[in-house]
Every structure is written in structure tokens, then in C-alpha cells.
DSSP file (Angstrom, degrees, kcal/mol; ACC not computed):
  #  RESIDUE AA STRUCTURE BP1 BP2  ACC     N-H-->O    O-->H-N    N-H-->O    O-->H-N    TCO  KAPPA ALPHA  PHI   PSI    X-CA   Y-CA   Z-CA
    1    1 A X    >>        0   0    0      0, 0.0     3,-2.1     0, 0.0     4,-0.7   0.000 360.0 360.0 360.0 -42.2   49.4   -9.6   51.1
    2    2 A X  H 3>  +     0   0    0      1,-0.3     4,-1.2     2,-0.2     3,-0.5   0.843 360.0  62.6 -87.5  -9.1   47.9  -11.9   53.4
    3    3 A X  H 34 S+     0   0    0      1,-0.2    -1,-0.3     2,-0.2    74,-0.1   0.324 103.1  55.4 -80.9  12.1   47.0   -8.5   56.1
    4    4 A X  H <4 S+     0   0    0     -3,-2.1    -1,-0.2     2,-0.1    -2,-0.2   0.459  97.8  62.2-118.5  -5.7   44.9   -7.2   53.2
    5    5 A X  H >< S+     0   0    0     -4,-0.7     3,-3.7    -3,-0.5    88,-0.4   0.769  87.7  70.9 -30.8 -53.7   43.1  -10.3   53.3
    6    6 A X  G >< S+     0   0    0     -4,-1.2     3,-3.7     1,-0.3    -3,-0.1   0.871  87.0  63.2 -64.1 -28.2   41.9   -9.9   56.8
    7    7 A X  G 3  S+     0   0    0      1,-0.3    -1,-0.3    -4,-0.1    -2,-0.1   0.766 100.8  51.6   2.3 -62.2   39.5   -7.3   56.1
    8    8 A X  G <  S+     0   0    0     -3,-3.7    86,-0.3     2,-0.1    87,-0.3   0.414  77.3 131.6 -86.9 -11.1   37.6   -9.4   54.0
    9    9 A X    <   -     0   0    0     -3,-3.7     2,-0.9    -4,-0.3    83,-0.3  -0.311  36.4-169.9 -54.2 101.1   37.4  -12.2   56.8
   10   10 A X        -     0   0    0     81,-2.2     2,-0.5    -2,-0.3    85,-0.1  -0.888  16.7-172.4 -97.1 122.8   33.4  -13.4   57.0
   11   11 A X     >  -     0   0    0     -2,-0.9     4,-2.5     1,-0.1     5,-0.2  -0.975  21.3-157.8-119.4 100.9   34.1  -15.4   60.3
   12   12 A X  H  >>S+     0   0    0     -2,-0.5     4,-1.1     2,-0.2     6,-0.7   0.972  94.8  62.4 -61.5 -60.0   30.7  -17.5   61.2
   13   13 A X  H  >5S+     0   0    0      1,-0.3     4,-0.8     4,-0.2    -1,-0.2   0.881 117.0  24.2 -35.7 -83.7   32.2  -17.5   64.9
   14   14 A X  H  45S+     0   0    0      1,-0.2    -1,-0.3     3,-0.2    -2,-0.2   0.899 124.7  48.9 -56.8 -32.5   32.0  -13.5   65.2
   15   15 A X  H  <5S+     0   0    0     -4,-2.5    -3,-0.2     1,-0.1    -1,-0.2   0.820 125.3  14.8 -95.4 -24.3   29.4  -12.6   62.8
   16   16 A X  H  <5S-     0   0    0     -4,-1.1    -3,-0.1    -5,-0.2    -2,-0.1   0.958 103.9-115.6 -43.6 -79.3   26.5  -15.0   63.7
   17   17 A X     << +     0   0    0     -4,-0.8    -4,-0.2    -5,-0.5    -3,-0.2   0.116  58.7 145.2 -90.9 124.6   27.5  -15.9   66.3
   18   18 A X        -     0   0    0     -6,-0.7     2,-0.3    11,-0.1    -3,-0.1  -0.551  27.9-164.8-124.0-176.5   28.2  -19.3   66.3
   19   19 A X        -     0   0    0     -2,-0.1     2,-0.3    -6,-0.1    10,-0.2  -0.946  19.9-134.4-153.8 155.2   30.6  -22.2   67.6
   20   20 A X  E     -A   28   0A   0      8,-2.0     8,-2.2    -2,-0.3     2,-0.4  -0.730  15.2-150.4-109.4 172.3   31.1  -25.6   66.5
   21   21 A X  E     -A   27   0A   0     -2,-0.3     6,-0.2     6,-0.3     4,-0.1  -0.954  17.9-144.4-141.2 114.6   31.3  -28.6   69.1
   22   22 A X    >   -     0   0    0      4,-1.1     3,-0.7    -2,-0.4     9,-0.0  -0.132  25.2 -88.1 -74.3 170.6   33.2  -31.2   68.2
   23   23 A X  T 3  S+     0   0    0      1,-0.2     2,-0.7     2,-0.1    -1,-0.1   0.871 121.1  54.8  -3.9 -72.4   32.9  -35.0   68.7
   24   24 A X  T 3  S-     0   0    0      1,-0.2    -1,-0.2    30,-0.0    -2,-0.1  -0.102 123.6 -97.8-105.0  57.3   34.6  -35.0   71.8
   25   25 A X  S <  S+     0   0    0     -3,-0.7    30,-1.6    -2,-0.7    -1,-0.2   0.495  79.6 141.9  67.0  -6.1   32.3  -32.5   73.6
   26   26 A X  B     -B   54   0B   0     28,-0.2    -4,-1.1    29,-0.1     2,-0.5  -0.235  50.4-127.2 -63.0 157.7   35.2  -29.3   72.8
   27   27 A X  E     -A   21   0A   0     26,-1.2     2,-0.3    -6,-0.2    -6,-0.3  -0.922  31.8-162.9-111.1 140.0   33.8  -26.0   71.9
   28   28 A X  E     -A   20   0A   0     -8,-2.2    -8,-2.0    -2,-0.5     3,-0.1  -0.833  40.6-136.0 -93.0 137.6   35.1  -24.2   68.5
   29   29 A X  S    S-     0   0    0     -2,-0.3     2,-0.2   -10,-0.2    -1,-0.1   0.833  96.0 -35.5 -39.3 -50.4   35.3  -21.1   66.6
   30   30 A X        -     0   0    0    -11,-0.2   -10,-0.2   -18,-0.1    -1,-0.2  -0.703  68.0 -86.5 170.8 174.4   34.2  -23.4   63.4
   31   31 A X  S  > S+     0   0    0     -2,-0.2     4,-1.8     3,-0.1     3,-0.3   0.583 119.0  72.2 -85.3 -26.8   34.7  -27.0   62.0
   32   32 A X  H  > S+     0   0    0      1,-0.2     4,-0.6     2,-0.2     5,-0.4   0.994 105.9  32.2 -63.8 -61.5   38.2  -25.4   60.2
   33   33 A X  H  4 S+     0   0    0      2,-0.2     4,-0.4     1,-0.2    -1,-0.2   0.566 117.7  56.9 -89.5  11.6   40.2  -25.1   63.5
   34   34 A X  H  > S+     0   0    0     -3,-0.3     4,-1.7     2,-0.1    -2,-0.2   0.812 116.4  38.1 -84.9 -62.0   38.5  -28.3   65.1
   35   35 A X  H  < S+     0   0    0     -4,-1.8    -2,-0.2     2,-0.2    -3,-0.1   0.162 114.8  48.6 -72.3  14.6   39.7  -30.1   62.2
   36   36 A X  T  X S+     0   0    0     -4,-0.6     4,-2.3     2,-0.1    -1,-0.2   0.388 107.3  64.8 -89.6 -43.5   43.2  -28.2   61.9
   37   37 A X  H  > S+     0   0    0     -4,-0.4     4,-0.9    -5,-0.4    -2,-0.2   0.809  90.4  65.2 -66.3 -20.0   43.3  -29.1   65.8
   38   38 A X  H  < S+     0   0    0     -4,-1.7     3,-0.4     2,-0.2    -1,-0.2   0.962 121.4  20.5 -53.3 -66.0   43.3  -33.4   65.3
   39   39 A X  H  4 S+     0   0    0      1,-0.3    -2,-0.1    -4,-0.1    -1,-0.1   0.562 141.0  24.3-129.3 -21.6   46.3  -33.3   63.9
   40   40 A X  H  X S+     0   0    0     -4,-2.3     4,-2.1     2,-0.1     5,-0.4  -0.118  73.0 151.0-113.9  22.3   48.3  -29.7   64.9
   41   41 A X  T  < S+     0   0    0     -4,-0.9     6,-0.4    -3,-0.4    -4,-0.1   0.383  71.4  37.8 -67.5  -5.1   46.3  -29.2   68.1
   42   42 A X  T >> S+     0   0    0     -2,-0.4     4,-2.0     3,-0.1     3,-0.6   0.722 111.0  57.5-123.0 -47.9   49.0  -27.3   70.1
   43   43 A X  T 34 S+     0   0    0      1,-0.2    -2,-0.2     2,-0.2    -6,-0.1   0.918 122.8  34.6 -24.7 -56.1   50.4  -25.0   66.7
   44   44 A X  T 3< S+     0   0    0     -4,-2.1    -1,-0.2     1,-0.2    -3,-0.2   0.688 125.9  38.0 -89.2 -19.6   46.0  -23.9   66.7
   45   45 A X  T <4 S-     0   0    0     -3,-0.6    23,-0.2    -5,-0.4    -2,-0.2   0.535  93.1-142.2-119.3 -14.4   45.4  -23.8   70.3
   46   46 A X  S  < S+     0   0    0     -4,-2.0     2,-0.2     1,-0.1    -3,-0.1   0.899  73.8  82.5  37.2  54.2   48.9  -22.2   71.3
   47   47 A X  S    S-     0   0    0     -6,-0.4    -2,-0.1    -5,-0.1    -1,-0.1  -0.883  71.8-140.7 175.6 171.2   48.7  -24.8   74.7
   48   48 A X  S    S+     0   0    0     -2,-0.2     2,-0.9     1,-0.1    -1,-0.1   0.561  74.8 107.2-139.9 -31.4   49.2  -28.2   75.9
   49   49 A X    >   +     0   0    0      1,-0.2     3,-1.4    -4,-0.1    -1,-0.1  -0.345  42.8 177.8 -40.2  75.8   46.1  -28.0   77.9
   50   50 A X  T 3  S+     0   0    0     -2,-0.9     3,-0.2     1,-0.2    -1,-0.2   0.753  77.9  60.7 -55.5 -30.5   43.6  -30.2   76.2
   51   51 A X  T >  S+     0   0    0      1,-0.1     3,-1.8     2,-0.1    -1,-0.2   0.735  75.2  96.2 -67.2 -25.9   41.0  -29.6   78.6
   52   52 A X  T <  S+     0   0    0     -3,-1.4     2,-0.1     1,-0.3    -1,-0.1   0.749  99.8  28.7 -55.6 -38.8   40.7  -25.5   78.1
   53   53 A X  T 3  S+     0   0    0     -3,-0.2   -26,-1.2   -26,-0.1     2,-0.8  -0.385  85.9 134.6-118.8  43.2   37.6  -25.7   75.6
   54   54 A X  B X>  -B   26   0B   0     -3,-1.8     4,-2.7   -28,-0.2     3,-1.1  -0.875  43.9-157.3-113.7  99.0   35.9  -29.3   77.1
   55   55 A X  T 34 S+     0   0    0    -30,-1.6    -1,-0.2    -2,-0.8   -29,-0.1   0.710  95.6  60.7 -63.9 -18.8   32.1  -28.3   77.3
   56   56 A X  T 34 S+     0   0    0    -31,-0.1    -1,-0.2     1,-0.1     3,-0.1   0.608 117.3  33.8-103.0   9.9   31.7  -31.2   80.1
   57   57 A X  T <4 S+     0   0    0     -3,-1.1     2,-0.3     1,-0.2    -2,-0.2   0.585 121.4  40.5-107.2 -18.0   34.6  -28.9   82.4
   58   58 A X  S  < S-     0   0    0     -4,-2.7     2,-0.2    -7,-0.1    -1,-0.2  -0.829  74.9-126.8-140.7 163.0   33.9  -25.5   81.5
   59   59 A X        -     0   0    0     -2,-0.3     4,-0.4    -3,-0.1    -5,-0.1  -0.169  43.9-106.2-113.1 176.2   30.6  -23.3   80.9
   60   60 A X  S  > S+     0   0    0     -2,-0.2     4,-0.5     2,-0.2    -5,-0.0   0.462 120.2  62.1 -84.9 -16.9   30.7  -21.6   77.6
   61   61 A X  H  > S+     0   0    0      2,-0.2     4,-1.7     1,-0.1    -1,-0.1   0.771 100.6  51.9 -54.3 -53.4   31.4  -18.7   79.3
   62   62 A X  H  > S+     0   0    0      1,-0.2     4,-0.5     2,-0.2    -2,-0.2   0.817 106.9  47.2 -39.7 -58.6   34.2  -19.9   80.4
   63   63 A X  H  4 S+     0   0    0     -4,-0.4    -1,-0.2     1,-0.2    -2,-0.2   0.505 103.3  64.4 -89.9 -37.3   35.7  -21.1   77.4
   64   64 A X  H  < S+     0   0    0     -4,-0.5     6,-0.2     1,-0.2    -1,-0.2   0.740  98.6  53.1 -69.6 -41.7   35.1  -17.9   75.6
   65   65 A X  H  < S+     0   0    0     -4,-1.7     5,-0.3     4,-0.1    -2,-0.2   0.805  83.1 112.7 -72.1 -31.1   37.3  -15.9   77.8
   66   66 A X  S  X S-     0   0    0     -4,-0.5     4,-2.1     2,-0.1     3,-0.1   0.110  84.7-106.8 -24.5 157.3   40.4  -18.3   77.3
   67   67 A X  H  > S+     0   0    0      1,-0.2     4,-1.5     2,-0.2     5,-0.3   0.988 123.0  64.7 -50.7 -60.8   43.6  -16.7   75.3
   68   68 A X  H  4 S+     0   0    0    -23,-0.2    -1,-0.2     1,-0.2    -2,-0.1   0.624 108.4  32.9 -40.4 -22.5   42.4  -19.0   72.7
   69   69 A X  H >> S+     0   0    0     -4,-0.1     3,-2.3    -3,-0.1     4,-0.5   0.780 121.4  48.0-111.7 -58.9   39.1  -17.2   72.2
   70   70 A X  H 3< S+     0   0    0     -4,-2.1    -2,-0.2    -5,-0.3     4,-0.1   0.659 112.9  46.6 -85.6  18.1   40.3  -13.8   72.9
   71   71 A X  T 3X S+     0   0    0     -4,-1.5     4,-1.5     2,-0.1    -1,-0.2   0.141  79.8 102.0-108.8  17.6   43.5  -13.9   70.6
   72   72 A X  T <4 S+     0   0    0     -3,-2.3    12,-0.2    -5,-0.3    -2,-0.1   0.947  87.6  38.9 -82.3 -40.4   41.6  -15.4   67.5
   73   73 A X  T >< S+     0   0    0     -4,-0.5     3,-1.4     1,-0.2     4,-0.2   0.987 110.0  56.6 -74.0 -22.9   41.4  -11.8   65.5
   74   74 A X  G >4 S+     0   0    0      1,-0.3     3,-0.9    -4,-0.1     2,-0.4   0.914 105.2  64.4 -65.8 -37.0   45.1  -10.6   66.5
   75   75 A X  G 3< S+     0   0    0     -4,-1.5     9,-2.3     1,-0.3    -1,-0.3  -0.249  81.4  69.9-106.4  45.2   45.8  -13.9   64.8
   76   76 A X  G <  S+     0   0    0     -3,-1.4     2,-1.0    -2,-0.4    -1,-0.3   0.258  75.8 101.0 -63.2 -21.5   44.7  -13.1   61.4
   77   77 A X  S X  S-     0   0    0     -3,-0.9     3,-3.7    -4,-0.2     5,-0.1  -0.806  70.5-148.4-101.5  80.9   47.4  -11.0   61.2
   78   78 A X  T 3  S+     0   0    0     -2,-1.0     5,-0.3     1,-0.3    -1,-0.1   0.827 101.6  58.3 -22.9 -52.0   50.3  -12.8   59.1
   79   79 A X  T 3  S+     0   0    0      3,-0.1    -1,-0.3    -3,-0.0    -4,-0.1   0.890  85.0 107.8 -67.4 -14.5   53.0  -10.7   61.4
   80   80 A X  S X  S-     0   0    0     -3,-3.7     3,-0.6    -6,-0.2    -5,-0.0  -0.209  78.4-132.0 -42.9 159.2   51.2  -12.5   64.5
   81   81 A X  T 3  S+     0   0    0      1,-0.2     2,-0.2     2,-0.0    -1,-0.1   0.801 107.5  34.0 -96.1 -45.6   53.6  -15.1   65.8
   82   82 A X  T 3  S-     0   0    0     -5,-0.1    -1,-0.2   -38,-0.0    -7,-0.1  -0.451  88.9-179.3-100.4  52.8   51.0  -17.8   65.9
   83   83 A X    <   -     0   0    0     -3,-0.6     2,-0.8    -5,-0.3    -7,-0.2  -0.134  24.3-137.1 -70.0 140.8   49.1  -16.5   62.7
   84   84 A X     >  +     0   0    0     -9,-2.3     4,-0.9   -12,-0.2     3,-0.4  -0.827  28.0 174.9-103.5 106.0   46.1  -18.8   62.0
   85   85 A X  H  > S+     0   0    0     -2,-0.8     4,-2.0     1,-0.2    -1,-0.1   0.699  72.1  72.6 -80.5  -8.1   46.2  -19.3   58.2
   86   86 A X  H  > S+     0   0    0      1,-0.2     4,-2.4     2,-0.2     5,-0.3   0.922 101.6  48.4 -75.4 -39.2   43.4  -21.7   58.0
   87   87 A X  H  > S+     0   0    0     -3,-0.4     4,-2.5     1,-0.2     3,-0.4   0.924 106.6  53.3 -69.8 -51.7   41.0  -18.3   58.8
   88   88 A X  H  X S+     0   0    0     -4,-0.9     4,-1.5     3,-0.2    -1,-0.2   0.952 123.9  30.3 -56.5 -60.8   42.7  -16.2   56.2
   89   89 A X  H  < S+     0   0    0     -4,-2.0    -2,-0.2     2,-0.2    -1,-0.2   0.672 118.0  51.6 -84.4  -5.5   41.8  -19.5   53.6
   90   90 A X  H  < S-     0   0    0     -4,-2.4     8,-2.5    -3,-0.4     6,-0.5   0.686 137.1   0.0 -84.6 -55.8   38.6  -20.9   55.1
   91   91 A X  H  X S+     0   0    0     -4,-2.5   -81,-2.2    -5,-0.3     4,-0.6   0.204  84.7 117.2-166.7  40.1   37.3  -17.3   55.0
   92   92 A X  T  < S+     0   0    0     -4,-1.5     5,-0.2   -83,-0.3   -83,-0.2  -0.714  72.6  47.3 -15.4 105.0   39.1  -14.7   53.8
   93   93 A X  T  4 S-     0   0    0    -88,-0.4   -84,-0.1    -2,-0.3    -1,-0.1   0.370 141.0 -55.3 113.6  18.2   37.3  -12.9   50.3
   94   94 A X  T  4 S-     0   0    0    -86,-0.3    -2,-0.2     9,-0.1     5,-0.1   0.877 106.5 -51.5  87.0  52.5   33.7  -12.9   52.2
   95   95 A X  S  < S+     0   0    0     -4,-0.6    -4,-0.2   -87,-0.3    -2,-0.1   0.370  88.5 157.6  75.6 113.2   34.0  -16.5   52.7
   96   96 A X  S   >S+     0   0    0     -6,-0.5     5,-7.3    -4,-0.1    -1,-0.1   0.539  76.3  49.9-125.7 -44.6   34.8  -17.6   49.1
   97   97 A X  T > 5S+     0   0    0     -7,-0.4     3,-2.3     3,-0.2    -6,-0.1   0.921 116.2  39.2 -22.7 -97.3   36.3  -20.6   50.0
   98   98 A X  T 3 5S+     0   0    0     -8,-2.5    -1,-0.1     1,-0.2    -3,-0.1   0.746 125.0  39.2 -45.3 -24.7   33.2  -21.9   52.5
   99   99 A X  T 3 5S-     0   0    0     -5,-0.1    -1,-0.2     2,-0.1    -2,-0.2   0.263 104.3-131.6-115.7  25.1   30.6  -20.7   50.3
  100  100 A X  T < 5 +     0   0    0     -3,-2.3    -3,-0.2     1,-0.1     2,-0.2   0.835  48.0 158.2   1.2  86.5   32.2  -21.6   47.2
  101  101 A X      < -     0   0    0     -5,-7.3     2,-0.4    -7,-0.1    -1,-0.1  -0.453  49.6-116.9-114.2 179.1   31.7  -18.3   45.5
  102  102 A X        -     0   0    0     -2,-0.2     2,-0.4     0, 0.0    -5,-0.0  -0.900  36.6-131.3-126.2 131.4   33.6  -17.1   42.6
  103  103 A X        -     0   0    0     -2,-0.4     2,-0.6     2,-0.0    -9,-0.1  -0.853  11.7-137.0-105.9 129.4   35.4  -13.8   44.1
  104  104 A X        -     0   0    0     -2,-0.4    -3,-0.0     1,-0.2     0, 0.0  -0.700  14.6-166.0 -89.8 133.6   34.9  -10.9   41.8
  105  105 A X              0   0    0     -2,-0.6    -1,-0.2     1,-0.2    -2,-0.0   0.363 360.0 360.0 -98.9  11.1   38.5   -8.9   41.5
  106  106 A X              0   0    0      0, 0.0    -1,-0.2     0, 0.0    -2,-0.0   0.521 360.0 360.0 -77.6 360.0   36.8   -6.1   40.0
């Protein structure tokens, strides 16, 4: 079910493109996996490394090339091992969620 979701994924990060910055100077995909990362930060980031995405260590360039940046669509994909569900429910259905739209099933 949820791998016929991904389809449908309107993802700000890719489609813009844009990036969130957190509080403490990290660079983001979005405010959904900065705020999944407080509290699960190694489960969202799949590393122990805290520094990887720290805009006052790293260029943006930089930061973009990481695993984290270049595994974020393979992990839409429920059979992924470190599937990111937040993306599938954040914004999944054209955004439905984020833009609080009423998703037409017709």
C-alpha cells in the first residue's frame, strides 16, 4: 500500500527546491524530519554523527552529497530498511497532509 503512495509524494525539498534550517544552524529536507530528528535523530539520519548536516561545518554542497541527502527517495519505499514514514504522511497524496487538502479518491 504504502509503495503506491510514493508516487503521489509532493516533496518541497525536491520540487522547489528548498531546505529547512533548523535552530541549531543544521540543514533539512523540511521542518518534518528536523522535527522527527529531536527526538529519533539516529532512526531519521541513519548516523551517530551529529555534525554531518551543521551549516557552521559544512557548505551546503557539502551536506547535500551526504548518504542522508542522497538516500532520502530510496527511503520512501516501505521495503527500504530505514523507510522514512514521516514523508509518506507529511506528503504523500500531493501533500494533503501539509496543505490540508481534502484528497479526492475519485
Amino acid at each position: 500500500m504504502v509503495d503506491e503512495i510514493v508516487h503521489t509524494l509532493s516533496c518541497q525539498h525536491y520540487e522547489e527546491p528548498e531546505c529547512f534550517i533548523g535552530a541549531d544552524m543544521t540543514l533539512w529536507p523540511c521542518c518534518f524530519l528536523y522535527g522527527d530528528s529531536l527526538h529519533m535523530y539516529e532512526q531519521i539520519t541513519q548516523t551517530t554523527d551529529r555534525d554531518f548536516n551543521d551549516l557552521t561545518k559544512h557548505s551546503i554542497s557539502d551536506i547535500l552529497q551526504t548518504d542522508f541527502y542522497q538516500s532520502l527517495k530510496s527511503r520512501w519505499y516501505a521495503s527500504h530498511p530505514a523507510h522514512l514514514r514521516k514523508c509518506i504522511r507529511a506528503c504523500g497524496l500531493k501533500g494533503v497532509y501539509k496543505n490540508k487538502k481534502v484528497h479526492d479518491t475519485d
